[in-house]
N, C-alpha and C positions, 0 to 999 in steps of 0.2 A: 192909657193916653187917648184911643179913639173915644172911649166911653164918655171923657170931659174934652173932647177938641182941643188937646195938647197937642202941640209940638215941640220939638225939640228944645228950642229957643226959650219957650214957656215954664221950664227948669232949672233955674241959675242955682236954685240949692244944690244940683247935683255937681254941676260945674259946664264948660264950656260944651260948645254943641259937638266937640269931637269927643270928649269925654263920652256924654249921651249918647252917642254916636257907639264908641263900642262898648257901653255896657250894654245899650239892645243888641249889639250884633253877637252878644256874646264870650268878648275879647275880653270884657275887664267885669269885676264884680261892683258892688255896692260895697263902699266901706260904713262901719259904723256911725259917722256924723250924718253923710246920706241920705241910711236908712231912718234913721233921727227923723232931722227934717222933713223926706217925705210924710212919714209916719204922723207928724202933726200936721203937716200940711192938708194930707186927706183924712183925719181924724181917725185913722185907723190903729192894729197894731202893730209895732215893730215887724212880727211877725212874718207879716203881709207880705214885705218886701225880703226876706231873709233866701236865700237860697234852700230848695227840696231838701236837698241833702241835707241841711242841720234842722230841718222841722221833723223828718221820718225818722223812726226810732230802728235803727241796725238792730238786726237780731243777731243774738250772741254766736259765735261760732262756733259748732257741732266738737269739735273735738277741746279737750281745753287742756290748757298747759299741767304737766305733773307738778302737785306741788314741793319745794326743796324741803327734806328733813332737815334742822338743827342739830 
């Protein structure tokens, strides 16, 4: 938002400025249309906008389930 002199108001794709309000403060996420939108809006990808968590790849966990015989 600083980088293009957005504010808040300057977002109606996301929704109201309390919306806006707490997906920066951290209270709510981006949902799918959102991420849409922005995503064309600033010609990026979806990506961009998606939360860490579902872009970094969890590594598997060290021990792993037994499998069941038949």
């Amino acid at each position: 938002m600083e980088d293009h002199k957005l504010a808040q108001s300057d977002l109606p794709e996301i929704g109201s400025q309390g919306v806006v309000s707490e997906i920066l403060a951290g209270k709510r996420d981006l949902n799918v249309r959102q991420i849409s939108q922005l995503a064309e809006r600033f010609g990026v990808s979806p990506a961009v906008f998606m939360p860490a968590s579902t872009k970094t790849h969890k590594p598997l966990p060290t021990k792993t389930r037994k499998m069941h015989r038949r």
